[in-house]
Structure formats: C-alpha cells, structure tokens
C-alpha positions in Angstrom: -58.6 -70.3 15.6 -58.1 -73.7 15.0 -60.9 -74.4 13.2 -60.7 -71.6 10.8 -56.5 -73.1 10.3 -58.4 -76.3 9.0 -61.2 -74.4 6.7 -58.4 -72.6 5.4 -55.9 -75.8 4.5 -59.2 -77.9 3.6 -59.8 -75.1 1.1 -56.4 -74.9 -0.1 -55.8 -78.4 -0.6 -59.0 -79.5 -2.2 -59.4 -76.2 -4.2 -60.3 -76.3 -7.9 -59.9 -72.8 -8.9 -57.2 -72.3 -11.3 -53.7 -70.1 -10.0 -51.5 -68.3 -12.9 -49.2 -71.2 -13.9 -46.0 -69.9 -11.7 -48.1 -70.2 -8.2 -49.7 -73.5 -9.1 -46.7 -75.9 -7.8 -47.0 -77.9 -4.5 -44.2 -76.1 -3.1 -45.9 -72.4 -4.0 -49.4 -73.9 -1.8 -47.4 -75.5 1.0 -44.7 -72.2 1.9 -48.6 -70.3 1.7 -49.8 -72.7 4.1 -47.1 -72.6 6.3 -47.4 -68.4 6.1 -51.1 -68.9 7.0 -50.0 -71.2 10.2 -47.2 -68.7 11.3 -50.2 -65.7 10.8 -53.1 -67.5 12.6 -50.5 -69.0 15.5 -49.0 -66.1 16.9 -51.7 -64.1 17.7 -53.2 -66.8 19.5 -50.0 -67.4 21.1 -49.5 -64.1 22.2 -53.1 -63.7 23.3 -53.9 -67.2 25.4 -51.5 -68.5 27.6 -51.1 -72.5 27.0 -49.6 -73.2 30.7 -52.7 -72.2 32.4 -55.2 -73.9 30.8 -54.0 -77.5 31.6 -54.1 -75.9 35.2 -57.8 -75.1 35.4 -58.1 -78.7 34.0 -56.1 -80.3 37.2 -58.3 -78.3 39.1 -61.7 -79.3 38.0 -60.7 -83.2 38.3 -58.9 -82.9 41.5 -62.8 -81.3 42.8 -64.3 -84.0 40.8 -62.3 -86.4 42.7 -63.0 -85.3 46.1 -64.6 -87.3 48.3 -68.6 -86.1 48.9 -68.9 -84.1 51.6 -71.3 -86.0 54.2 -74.9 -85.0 54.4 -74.6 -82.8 57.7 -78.1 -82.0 59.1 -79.3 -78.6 57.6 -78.5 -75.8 60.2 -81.8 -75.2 60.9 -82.8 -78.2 62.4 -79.1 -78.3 64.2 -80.1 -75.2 65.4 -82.5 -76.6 68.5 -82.5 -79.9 70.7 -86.1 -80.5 69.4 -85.6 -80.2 65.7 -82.8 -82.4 65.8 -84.3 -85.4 67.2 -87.1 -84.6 64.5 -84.6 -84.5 61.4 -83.2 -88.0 63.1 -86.6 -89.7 62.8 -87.7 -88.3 59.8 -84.3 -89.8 58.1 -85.2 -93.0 59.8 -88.9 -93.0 58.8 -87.3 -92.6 55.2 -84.8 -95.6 56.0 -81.8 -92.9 55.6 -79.1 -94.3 57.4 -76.5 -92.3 56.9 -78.0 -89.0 57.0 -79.0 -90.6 60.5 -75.3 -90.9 61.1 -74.1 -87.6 60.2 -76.6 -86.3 63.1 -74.9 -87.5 65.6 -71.7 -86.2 68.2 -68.0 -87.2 66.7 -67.4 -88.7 69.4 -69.7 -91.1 68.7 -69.0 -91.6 65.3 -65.2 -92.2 66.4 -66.5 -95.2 68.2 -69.4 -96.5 65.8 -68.5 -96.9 62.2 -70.9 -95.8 59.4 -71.6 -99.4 58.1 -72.1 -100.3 61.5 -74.4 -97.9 62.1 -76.4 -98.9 59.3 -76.4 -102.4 60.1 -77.7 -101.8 63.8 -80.7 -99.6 62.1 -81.6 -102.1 59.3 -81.3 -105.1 62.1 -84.0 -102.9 63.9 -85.7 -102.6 60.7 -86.2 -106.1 60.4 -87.1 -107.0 63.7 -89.4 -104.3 64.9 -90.7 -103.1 60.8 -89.1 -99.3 61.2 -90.4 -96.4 62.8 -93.6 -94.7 61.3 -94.4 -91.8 63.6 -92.5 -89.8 66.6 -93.9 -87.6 68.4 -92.3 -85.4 71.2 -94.1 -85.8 74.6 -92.6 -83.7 77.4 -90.7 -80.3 77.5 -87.0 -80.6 77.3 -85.1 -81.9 80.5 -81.5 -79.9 81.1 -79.0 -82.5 82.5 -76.0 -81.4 84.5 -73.4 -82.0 82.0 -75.2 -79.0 80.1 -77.0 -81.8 77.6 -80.2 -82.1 77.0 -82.9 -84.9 77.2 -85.9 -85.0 74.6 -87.9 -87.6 75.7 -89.5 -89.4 72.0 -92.4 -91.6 72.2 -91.3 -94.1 68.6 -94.3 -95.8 66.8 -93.0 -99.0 65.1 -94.8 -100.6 62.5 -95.1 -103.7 63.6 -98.1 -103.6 66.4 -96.5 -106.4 68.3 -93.6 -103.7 68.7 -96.0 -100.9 69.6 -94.8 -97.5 70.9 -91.5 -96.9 72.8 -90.8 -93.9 74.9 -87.5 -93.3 74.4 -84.8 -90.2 75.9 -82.3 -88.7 73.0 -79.9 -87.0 74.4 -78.6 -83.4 72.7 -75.5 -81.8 72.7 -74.5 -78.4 71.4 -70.4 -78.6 69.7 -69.5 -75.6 68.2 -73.0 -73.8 68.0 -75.5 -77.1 66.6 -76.7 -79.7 67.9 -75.7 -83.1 67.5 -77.4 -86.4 69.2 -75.8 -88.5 71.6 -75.5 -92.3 72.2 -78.9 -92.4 73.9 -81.6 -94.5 73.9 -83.3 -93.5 70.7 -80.4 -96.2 69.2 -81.9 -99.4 69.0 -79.5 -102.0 70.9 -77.3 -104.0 68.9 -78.5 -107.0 68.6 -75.1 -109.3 67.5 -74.1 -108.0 71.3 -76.9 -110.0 72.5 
C-alpha cells in the first residue's frame, strides 16, 4: 500500500500533463493528495492491525537471542550403554569437546565446568596426541548401583602412549544414557 501512496504522489508531483486552469493550483494537488492518503490509509487500517506486528518482531529477536541449546547426544546413541561410550569417542577422535561434555551425568557437569572440561581433554591431547581408535572389548558389566561398566580399550596416537583399557561407567536419568566420572576421563594433570 505504501508503495503504490509514493507512485501516486511521485506522479502527482512531478507530473507534466496539463489540468483545466481552476485545478492547476498547489492547493487543488495537495487537498487531492491528502484524499488519496485518507483513501489508501483506511483500508489498510482497518484491514492490518499495527499493534501486532511490532509483537511478532519482539518475538523473533527474543528466539534469536536465546542462548543455543547445547549439543545433547542424539537419542539414538543415548539410547544404549554401548552407543554412548561410542558417540563419546567419536567426539573426542574429532577433538569435540563440548559435545564430549554434554554426554555426560548433570551431576557431573555441576562439579566440572565446561572450559574445564575442555582443558583436561586438550592437556591429554597434548601429552598423549588424542585418541585415534576405540574399540569395545568385553560384554557390558551391571554394577549394583544399577550402572553400567563398558570396558573401552583407547588407542592414542602417540605409540609411546599405546593402548589403554579403560571402564566408562553408564547411567540411565530419565530414559538415556549419560556417562559417568569414570576412567575413560583422562586425570587432570594441574592436580598432579
């Protein structure tokens, strides 16, 4: 609508034709301007409501403006003890830390802090040159706390490093699977 108020006035105000000599004054144009204005204004008064669109603005920049929600492991692999521990060392094969993170209890992540987190792994980086390979060696173990134990054999990079067996400990909150503080998390080496 607005756009055809601005053809209209553009073509009004720069117009060459020639009006009978009465309707020729600035005053005659501007009163059939300001009909024009009242005409196209109304309807589109009438038709959109002005108070709800500055609404559905707020609202796409107050979801714009939300934090990102954090990269929870994809229910499938939260879904067993097994694919957990695999979706954990394939993000630490690919160096992602905080995907790492997100798989594990909140109880744990009330205690470790995310850039910690990812300090401890990229100390371990350094040190022992990252995992490469994983490979699950023996069938599940059920403890008595109603966990369970995946036992992980970890193949570092570095050869001086080698393989490390390793038990990650699993525990199902609220139907997935989330890891445990276990030994498949390098030790911290600043508590050394």
């Amino acid at each position: 609508m607005r756009i055809i108020l601005v053809i209209v006035l553009c073509v009004l105000a720069f117009s060459n034709l020639s009006l009978p000599a009465e309707e020729t004054s600035s005053q005659k144009q501007e009163s059939v301007v300001e009909e024009i204005v009242i005409r196209i204004s109304k309807p589109a008064a009438s038709a959109a409501q002005p108070a709800q669109q500055p609404e559905v603005r707020e609202t796409k920049k107050e979801e714009d403006e939300k934090e990102p929600q954090p990269p929870e492991p994809p229910a499938l692999d939260a879904a067993e003890p097994r694919r957990l521990v695999r979706y954990f060392c394939k993000a630490w094969k690919d160096g992602d830390y905080v995907r790492m993170y997100w798989a594990m209890t909140p109880q744990y992540r009330q205690k470790m802090t995310v850039e910690k987190f990812v300090k401890r792994f990229q100390a371990d980086k350094e040190y022992n040159g990252g995992i490469v390979d994983e490979n699950i060696v023996v069938d599940d173990v059920q403890l008595d706390n109603g966990r369970i134990q995946v036992t992980v054999d970890l193949r570092y990079k570095f050869r001086r490093v080698g393989i490390r067996r390793v038990k990650a400990i699993v525990e199902k909150q609220g139907g997935v699977y989330r890891l445990c503080d276990s030994g498949i998390i390098p030790l911290d080496m600043d508590d050394l």
